[in-house]
C-alpha positions in Angstrom: 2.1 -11.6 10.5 0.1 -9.6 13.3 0.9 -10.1 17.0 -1.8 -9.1 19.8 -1.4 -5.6 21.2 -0.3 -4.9 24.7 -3.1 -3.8 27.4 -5.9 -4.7 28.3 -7.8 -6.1 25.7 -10.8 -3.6 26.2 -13.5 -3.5 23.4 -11.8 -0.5 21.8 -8.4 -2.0 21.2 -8.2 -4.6 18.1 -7.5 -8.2 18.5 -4.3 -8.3 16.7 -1.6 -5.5 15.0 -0.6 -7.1 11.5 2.5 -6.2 10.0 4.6 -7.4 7.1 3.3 -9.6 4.5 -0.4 -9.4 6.1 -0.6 -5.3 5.8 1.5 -5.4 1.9 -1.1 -8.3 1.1 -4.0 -6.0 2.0 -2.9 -3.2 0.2 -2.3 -5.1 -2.8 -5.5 -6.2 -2.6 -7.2 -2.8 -2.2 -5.0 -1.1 -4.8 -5.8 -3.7 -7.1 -3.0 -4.5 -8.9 -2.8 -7.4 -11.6 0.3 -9.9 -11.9 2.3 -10.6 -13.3 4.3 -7.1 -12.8 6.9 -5.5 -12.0 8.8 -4.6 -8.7 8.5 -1.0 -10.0 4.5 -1.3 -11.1 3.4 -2.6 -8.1 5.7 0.4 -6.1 4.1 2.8 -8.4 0.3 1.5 -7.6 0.9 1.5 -3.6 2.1 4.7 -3.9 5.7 3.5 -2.5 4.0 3.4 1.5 5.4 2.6 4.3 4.9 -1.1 5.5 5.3 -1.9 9.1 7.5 -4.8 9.6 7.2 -5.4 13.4 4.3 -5.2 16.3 5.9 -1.9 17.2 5.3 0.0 14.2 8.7 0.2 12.7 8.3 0.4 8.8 10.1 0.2 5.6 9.3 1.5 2.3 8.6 -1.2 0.0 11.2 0.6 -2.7 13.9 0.0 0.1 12.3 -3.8 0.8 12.3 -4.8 -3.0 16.0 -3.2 -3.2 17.1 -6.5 -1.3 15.3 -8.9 -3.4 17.3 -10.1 -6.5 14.0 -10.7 -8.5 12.2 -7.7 -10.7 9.6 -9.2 -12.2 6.6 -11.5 -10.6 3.9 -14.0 -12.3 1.8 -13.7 -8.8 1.1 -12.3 -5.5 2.2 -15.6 -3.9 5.7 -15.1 -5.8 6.2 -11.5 -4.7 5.0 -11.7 -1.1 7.0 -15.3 -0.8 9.9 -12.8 -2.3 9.8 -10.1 0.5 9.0 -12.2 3.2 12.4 -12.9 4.0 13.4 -9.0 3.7 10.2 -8.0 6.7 11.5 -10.7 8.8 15.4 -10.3 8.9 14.0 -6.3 9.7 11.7 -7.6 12.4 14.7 -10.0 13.9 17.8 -7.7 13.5 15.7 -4.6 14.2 15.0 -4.5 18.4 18.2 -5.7 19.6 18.5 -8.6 22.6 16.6 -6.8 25.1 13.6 -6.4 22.4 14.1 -10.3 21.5 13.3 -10.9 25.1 10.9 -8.8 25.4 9.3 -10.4 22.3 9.9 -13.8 23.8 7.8 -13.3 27.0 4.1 -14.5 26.8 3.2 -11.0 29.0 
């Protein structure tokens, strides 16, 4: 997921924030790590960081994301991100409130 930034899109700010499955695929990718594994190998090799979940920056650790996944054990990448993708996005939905959904709505 990523979603553009707010401002004014001057040469020093990026084109888009990522968040979610986008930043935990990237770090999987730089850490490394081989499949299939475990929930608890693949905490242990990213350290247990914090992964934003939301344009604004709002994170979870990805101990506390896997905690609400029933599976502990992945043959692949695709299985574990398709795994904790619903866990970043009920975050991202139930974690601004209406005003934020609004907000979040508008295209400015």
């Amino acid at each position: 997921m990523a979603a553009r930034p707010p401002g004014g899109g001057g040469p020093s700010e990026p084109d888009a924030i990522e968040f979610g499955i986008a930043v935990l695929d990237e770090r999987i990718e730089e850490a490394g790590v081989s499949f299939p594994a475990t929930g608890e190998e693949i905490v242990d090799a990213l350290d247990d960081g914090a992964i934003p979940y939301d344009a604004k920056g709002r994170t979870v650790r990805l101990s506390e994301a896997l905690e609400e996944v029933p599976q502990t054990r992945f043959e692949n990448e695709t299985e574990f991100l398709d795994a904790l993708y619903p866990v970043f996005d009920r975050k991202r939905r139930e974690g601004g409130g209406l005003l934020n959904s609004l907000r979040d709505a508008l295209p400015f």
